[in-house]
ROVEXVO-133731 format. One record per residue (C-alpha): residue in three letters; residue number from 1; x, y, z. Coordinates in pm, 1 decimal. Each point is the difference from the previous one (the first is absolute). Layout:
BEGIN
   vokol   gumar          x          y          z
     ALA     NUM          X          Y          Z
...
//
This chain:
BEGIN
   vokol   gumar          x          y          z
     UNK       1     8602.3     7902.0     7619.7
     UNK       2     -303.4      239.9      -47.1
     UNK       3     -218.7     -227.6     -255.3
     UNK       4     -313.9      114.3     -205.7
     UNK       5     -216.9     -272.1       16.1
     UNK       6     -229.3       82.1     -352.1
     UNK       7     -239.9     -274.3       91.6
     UNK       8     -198.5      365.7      146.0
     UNK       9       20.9       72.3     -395.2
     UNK      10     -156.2     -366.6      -61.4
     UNK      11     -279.3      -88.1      281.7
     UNK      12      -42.3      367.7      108.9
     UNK      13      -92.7      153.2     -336.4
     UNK      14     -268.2     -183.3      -21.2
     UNK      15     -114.3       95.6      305.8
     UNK      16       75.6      380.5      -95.8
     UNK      17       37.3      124.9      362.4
     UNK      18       -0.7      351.4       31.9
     UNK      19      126.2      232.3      303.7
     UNK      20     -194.3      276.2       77.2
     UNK      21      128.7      317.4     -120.0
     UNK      22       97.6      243.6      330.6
     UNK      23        3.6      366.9       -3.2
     UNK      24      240.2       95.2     -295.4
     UNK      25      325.4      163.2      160.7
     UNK      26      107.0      353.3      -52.1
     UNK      27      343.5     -141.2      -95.3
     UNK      28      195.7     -282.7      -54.9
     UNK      29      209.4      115.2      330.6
     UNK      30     -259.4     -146.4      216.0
     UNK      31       75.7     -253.0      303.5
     UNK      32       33.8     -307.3     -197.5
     UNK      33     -173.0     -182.9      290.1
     UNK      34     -310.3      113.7     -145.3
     UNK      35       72.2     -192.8     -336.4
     UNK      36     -135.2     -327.4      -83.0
     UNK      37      387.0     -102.2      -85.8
     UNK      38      221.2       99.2      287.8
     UNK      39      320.6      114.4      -25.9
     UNK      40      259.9     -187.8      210.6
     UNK      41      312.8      253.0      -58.8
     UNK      42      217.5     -218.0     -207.4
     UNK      43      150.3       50.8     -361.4
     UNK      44     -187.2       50.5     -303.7
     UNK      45      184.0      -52.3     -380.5
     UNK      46      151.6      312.0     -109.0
     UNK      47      228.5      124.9     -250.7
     UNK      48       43.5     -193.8     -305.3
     UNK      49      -63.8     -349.5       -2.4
     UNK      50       73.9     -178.1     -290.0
     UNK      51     -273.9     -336.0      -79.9
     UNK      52      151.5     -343.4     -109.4
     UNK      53     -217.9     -227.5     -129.0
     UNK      54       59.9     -390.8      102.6
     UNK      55     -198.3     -212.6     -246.4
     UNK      56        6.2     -358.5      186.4
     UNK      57     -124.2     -254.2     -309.9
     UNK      58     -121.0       19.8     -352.7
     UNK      59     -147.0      350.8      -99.7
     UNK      60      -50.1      160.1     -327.0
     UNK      61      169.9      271.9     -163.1
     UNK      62     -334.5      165.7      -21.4
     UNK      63     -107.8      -75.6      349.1
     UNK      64      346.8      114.6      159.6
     UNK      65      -52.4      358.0     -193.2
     UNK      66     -372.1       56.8      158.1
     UNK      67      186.1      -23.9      344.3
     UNK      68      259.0      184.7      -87.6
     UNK      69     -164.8      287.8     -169.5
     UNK      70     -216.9       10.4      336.5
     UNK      71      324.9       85.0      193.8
     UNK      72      109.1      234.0     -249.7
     UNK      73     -340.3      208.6      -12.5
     UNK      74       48.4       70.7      371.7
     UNK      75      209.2      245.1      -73.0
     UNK      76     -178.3      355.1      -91.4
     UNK      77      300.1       43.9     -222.6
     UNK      78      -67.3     -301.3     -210.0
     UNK      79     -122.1       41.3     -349.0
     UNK      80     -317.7      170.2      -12.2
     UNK      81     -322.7     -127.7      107.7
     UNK      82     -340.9       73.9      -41.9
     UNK      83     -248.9       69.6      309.0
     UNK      84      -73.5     -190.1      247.4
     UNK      85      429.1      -93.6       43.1
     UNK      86      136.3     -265.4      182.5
     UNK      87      248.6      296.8      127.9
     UNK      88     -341.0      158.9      125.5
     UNK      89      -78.0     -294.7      180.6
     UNK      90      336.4      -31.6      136.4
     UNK      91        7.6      348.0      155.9
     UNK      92     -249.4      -81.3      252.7
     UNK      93      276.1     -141.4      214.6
     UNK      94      194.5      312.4       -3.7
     UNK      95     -231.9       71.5      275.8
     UNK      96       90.4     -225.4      205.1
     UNK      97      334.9      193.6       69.2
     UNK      98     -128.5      294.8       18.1
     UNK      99     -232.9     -153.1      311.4
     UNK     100      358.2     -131.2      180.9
     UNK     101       95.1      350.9      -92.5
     UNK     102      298.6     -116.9     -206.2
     UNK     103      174.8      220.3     -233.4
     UNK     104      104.5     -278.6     -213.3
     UNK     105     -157.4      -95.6     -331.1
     UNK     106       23.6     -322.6     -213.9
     UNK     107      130.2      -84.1     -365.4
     UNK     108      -57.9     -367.9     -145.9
     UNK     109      177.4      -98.8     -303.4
     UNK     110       51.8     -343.2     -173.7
     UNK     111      333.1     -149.7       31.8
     UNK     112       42.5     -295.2      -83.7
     UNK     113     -189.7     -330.7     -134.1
     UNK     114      154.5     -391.5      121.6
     UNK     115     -147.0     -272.5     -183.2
     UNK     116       13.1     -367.7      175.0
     UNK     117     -234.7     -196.9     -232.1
     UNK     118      185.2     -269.8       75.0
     UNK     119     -167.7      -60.4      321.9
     UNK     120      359.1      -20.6      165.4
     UNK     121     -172.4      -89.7      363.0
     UNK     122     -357.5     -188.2     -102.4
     UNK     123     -299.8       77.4      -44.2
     UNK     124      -96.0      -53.4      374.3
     UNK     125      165.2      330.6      186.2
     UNK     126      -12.8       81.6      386.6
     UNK     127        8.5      377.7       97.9
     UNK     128      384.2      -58.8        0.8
     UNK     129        6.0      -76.8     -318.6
     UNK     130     -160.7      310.9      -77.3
     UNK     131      263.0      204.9      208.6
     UNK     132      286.7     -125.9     -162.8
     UNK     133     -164.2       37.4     -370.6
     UNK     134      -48.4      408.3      122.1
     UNK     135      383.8      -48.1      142.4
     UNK     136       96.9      -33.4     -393.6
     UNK     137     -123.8      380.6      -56.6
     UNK     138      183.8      318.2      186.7
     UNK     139       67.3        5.4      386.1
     UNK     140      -57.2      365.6       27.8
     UNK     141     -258.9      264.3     -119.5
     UNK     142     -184.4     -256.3     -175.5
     UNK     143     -296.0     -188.6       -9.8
     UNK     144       11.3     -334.0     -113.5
     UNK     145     -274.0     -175.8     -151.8
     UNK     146      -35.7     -373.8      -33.0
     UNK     147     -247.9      -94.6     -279.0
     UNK     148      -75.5     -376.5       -2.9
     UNK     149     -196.3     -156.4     -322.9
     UNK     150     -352.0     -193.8        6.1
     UNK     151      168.4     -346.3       57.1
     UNK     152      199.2      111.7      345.2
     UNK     153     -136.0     -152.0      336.3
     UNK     154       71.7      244.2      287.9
     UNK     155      -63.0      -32.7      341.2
     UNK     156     -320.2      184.8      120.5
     UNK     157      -81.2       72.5     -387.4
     UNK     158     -399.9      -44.4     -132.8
     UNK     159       -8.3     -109.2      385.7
     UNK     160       25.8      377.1      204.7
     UNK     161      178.7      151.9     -198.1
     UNK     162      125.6      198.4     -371.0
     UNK     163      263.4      127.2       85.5
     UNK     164      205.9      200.9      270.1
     UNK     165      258.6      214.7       75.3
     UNK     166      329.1       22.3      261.1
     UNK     167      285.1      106.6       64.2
     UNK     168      385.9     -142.6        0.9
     UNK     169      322.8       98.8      180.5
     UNK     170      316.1      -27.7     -204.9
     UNK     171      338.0      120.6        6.6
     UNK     172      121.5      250.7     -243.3
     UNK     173      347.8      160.8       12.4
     UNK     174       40.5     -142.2      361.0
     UNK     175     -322.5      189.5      113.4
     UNK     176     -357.2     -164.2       45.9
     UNK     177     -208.4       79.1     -248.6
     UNK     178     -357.3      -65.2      -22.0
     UNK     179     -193.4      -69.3     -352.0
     UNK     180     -403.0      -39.3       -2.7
     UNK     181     -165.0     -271.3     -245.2
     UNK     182     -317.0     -124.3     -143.8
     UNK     183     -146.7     -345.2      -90.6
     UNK     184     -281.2      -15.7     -228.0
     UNK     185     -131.1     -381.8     -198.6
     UNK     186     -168.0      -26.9     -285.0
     UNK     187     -318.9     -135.2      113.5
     UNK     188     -144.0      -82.4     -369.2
     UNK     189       -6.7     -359.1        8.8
     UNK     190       -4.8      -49.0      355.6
     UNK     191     -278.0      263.7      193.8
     UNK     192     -113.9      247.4     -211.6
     UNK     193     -276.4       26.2      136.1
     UNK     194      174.2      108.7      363.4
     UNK     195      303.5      199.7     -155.1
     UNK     196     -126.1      112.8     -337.2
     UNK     197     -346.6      149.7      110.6
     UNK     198     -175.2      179.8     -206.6
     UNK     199      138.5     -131.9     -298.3
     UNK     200      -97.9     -352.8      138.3
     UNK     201     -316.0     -110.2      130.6
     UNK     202       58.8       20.4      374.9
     UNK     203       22.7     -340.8      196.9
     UNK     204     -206.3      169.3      308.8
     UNK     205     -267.1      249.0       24.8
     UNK     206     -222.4      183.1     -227.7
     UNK     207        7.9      -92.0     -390.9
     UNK     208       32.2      191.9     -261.8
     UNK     209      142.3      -47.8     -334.0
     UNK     210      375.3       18.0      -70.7
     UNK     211       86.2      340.6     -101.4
     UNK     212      256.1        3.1     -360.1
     UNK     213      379.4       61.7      121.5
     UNK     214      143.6      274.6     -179.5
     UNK     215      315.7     -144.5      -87.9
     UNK     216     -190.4     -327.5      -83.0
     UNK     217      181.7     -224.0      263.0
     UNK     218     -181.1      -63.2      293.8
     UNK     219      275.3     -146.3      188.1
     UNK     220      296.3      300.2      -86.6
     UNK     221     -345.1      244.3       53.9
     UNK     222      -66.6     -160.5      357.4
     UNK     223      406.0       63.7       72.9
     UNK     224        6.8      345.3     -108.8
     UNK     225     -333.5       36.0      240.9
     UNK     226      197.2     -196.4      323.4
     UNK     227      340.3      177.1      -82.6
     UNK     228     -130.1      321.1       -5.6
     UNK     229     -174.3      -41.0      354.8
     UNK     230      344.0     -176.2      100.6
     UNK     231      211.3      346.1     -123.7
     UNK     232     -246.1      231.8      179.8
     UNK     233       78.5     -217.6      346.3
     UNK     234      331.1      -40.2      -46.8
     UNK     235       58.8      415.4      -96.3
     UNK     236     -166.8       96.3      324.4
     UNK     237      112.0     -312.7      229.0
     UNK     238      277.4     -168.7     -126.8
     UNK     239      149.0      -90.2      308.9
     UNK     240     -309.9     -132.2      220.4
     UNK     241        5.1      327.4      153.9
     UNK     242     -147.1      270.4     -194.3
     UNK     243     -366.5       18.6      -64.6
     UNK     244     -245.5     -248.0       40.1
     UNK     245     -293.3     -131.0      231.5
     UNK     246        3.5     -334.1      166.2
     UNK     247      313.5     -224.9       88.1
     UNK     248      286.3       68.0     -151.3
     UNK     249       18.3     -374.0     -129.3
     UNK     250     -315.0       66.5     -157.4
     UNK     251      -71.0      357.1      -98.1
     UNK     252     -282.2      198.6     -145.7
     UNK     253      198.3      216.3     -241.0
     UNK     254      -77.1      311.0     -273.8
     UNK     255     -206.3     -238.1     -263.5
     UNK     256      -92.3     -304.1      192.7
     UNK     257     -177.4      286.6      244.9
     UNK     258     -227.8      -23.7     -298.4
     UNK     259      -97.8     -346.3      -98.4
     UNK     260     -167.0      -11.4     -329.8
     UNK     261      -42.5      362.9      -93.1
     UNK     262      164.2      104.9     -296.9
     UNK     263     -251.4      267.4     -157.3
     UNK     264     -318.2      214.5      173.9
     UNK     265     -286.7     -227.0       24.8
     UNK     266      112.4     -269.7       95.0
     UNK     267     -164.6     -276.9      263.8
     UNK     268       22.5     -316.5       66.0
     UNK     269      107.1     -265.3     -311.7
     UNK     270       49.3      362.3     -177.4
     UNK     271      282.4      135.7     -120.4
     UNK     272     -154.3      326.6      -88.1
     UNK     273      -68.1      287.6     -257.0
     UNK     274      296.7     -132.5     -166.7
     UNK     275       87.9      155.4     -384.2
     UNK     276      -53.8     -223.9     -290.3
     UNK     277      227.0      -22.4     -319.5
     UNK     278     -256.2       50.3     -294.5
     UNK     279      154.3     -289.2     -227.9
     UNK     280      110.2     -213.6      207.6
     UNK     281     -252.0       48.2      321.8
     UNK     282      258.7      -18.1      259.2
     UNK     283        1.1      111.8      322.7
     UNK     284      249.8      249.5      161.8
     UNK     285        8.2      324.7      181.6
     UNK     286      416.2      137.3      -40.2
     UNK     287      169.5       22.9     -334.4
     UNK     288      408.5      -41.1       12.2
     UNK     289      317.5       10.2     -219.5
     UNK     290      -11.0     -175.9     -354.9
     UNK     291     -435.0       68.1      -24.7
     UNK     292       -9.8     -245.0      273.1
     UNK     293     -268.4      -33.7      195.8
     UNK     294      -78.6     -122.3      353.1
     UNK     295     -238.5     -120.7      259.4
     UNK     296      164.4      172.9      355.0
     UNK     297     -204.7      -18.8      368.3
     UNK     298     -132.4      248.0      208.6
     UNK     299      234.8      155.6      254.0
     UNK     300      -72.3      138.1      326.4
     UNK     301       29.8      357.5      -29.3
     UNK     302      133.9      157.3      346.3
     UNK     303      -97.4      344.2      -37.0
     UNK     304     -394.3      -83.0      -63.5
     UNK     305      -12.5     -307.1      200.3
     UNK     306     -123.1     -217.8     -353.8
     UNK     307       98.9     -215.8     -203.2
     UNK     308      110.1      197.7     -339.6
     UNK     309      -58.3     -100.6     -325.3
     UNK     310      105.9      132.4     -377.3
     UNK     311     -355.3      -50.2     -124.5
//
């Protein structure tokens, strides 16, 4: 199971590190050697993939609909939305198949929404746990995403880890099927300060003040952050063998290639030259569906060797 280990989100932001920038390619048909995230010939997500939503414990109707209008914002046919788009920020991985020179494209859509706030298996959950919540949603063409609330213990969680992402095998129609998946907690109440940077004050590093979440919930804010970085690695290795640098257990991946960057200017225990909402003085730098708006990370952009952001 190729897993995103977002503690590089947590302990690595702070320490901002950077990669220098080599020679910018003529094209994104260039040996992908070369790149800081190699390419290791295996599948990528393509076609259309429909998004189900697992939310594991108590969530709000409110809360449930900033997650869900992320999803559906991904989409550059969603309901109009002013510039800088989450769609925008989402195209950057369409360059990752043109780099494996793959004439494939990919269309995310959200399917459908399972609500356990009953807390049918605890509130102490083990990475199987997590695989068989993601077994509730489609076994093929989908990703899965397991969202667990503020008061669910799992393993690795606030410890080295956010969140992460794999893969499971299934059968479907008699033939093996394989569906990709996501984990992301709700850090509010447990580390926000190591999953909910910047809109926490940070548990390591520099010090800065907490910046104003723009959907004024730091701990759904911090999960739209993690999940996003989560759907970038699991669009362009959802498999353990697409791209990424590092071991495969353990991989440096689109966003987490660039830890605690999310707008130009940024260094160490700063987010950046983020944009402010005039009334309310929150932070973001991507507007989505429904006047939403969003915080979304950096990601490594293979055909200029840096780490691309909207603002």
């Amino acid at each position: 199971m190729a897993s995103t280990i977002l503690k590089l989100l947590a302990i690595l932001s702070l320490l901002n590190l950077t990669f220098a920038s080599r020679a910018t390619p003529n094209s994104l048909v260039e040996d992908t050697q070369t790149q800081l995230l190699k390419y290791h010939k295996g599948a990528l997500l393509h076609g259309k993939i429909s998004v189900n939503l697992i939310w594991y414990g108590k969530f709000t109707s409110s809360q449930r609909a900033i997650v869900a209008d992320f999803i559906t914002s991904l989409s550059p046919s969603s309901p109009s939305q002013s510039q800088p788009s989450v769609a925008a920020w989402w195209k950057t991985t369409e360059k990752y198949y043109h780099l494996a020179s793959k004439k494939q494209s990919l269309s995310l859509h959200l399917n459908n929404q399972i609500l356990d706030d009953s807390y049918s298996i605890g509130k102490s959950l083990t990475e199987n746990h997590l695989i068989d919540l993601a077994s509730k949603g489609e076994k093929s063409n989908a990703i899965n995403i397991v969202l667990t609330a503020s008061d669910v213990a799992v393993d690795g969680f606030c410890q080295n880890r956010c969140g992460s992402h794999g893969s499971k095998s299934s059968a479907v129609n008699g033939k093996n099927q394989k569906f990709a998946y996501i984990w992301v907690g709700n850090s509010e109440t447990q580390c926000a300060g190591y999953c909910a940077w910047p809109f926490h004050q940070p548990i390591y590093g520099p010090q800065s003040p907490p910046l104003i979440s723009p959907n004024n919930d730091v701990g759904i804010d911090g999960m739209v952050i993690n999940l996003s970085a989560l759907l970038a690695g699991t669009a362009t290795n959802p498999f353990g063998n697409g791209f990424y640098q590092g071991t495969a257990d353990a991989p440096l991946e689109p966003a987490t290639a660039c830890p605690g960057v999310y707008a130009k200017g940024a260094y160490p225990g700063y987010a950046g030259d983020l944009l402010v909402e005039k009334t309310s003085g929150a932070s973001y730098n991507a507007h989505g569906a429904n006047g939403r708006k969003y915080v979304l990370p950096a990601i490594y952009d293979p055909s200029t060797s840096k780490c691309s952001t909207l603002v």
